[in-house]
C-alpha positions as CSV (number, residue, x, y, z in Angstrom):
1,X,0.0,0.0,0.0
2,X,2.7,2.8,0.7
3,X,4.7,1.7,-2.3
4,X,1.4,2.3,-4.5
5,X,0.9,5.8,-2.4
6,X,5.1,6.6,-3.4
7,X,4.4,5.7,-6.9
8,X,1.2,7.6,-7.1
9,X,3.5,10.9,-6.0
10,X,5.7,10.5,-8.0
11,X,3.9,10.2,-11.1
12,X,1.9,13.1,-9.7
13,X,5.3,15.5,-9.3
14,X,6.7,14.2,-12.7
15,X,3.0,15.5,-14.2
16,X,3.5,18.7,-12.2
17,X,7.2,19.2,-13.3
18,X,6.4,18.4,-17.1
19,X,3.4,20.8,-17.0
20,X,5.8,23.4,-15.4
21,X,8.6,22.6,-18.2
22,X,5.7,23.2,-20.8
23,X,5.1,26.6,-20.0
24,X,8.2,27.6,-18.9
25,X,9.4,26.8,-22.9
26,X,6.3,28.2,-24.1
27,X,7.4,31.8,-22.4
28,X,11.2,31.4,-24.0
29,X,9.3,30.8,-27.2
30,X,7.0,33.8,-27.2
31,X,10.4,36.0,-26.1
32,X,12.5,34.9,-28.8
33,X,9.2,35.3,-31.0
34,X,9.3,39.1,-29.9
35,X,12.7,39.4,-29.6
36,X,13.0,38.5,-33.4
37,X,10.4,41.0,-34.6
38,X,11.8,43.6,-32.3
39,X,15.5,43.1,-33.2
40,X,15.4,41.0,-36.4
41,X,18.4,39.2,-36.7
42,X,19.5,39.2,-33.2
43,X,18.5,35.5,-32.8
44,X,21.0,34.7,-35.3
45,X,23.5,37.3,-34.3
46,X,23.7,35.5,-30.5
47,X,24.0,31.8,-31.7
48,X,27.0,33.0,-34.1
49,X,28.5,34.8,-31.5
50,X,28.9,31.9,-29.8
51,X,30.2,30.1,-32.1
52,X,32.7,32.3,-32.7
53,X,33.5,32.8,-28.9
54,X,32.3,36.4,-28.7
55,X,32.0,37.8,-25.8
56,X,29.3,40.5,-25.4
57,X,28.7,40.5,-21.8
58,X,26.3,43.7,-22.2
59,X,24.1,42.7,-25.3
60,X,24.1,43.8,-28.7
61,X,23.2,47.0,-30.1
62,X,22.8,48.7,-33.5
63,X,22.5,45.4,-35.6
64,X,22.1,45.8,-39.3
65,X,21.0,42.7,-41.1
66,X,21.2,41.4,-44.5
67,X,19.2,38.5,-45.8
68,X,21.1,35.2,-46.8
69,X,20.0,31.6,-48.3
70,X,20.0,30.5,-44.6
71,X,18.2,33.4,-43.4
72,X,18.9,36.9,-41.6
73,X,22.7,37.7,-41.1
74,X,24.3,40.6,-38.8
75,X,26.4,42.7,-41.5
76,X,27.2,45.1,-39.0
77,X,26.5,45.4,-35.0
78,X,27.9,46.8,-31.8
79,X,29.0,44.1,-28.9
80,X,29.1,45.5,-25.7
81,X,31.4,43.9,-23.9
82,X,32.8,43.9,-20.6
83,X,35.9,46.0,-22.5
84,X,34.0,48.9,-24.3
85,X,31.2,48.8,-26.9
86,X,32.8,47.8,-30.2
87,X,31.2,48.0,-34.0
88,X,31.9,44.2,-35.8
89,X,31.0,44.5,-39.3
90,X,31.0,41.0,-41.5
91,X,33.0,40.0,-44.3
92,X,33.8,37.2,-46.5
93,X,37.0,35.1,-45.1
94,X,39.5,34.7,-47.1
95,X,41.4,31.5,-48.6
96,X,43.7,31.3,-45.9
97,X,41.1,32.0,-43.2
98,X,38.5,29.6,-44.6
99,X,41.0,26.8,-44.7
100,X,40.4,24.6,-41.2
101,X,43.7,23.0,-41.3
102,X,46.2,26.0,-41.7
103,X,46.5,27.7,-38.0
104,X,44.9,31.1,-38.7
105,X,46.6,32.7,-35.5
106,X,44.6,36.0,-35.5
107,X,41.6,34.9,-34.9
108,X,39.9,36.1,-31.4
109,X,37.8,34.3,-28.6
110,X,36.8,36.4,-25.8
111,X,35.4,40.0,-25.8
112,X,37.1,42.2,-28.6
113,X,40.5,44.6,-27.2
114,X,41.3,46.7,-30.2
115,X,40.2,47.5,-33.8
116,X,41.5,44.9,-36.3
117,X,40.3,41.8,-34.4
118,X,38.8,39.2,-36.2
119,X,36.3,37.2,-35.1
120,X,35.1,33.9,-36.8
121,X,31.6,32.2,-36.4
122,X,31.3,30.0,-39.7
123,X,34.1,29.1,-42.3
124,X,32.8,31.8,-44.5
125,X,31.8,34.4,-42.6
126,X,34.4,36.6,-40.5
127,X,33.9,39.6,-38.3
128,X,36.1,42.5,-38.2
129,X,36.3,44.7,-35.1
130,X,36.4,48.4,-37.2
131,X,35.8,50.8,-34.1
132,X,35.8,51.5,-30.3
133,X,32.4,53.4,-29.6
């Protein structure tokens, strides 16, 4: 009898926690939902930057977008990172910097220091730290 009583709870809590999971992913959905028509792109622009090891501890600002096969791209955006607010503005990598077995050497993890870093989320795609704000 308390063994069926145990199981009962637990099935009970796991309902309770599902239900709770539920809604708790419903909410992130309807943020990113807004989020995207707010700041189109930005969706994009935070799962690149962490591919490419950005660090923007304060957010994005300023992002300009251009549309791609795959979708919305940042072509140019501010990070504001825990050194200063920095513009990043995209370009096309080049041989040397597309090629994964060559050590490309200058490219930066972390948040941005100067102008001329380079930052590189995909094989194609690199971002070049232009100017301190």
């Amino acid at each position: 009898m308390k063994s069926l009583i145990v199981l009962l709870l637990v099935i009970i809590a796991a309902g309770v926690g599902y239900l709770a999971f539920t809604k708790y992913q419903e909410r992130e959905r309807a943020q990113a939902f807004a989020e995207e028509l707010t700041h189109p792109g930005m969706r994009t622009l935070k799962s690149l930057a962490r591919l490419a090891k950005l660090e923007c501890v304060n957010g994005f600002d300023i992002v300009e977008t251009r549309r791609a096969p795959g979708g919305t791209v940042a072509s140019k955006f501010a990070c504001l990172a825990s050194t200063g607010a920095w513009t990043l503005v995209e370009r096309e990598c080049t041989e040397r910097e597309k090629n994964p077995r060559t050590e490309f050497d200058q490219v930066q993890t972390g948040a941005p220091t100067m102008t001329g870093d380079i930052f590189k989320p995909l094989p194609s795609i690199c971002w070049d730290v232009t100017a301190k704000q």
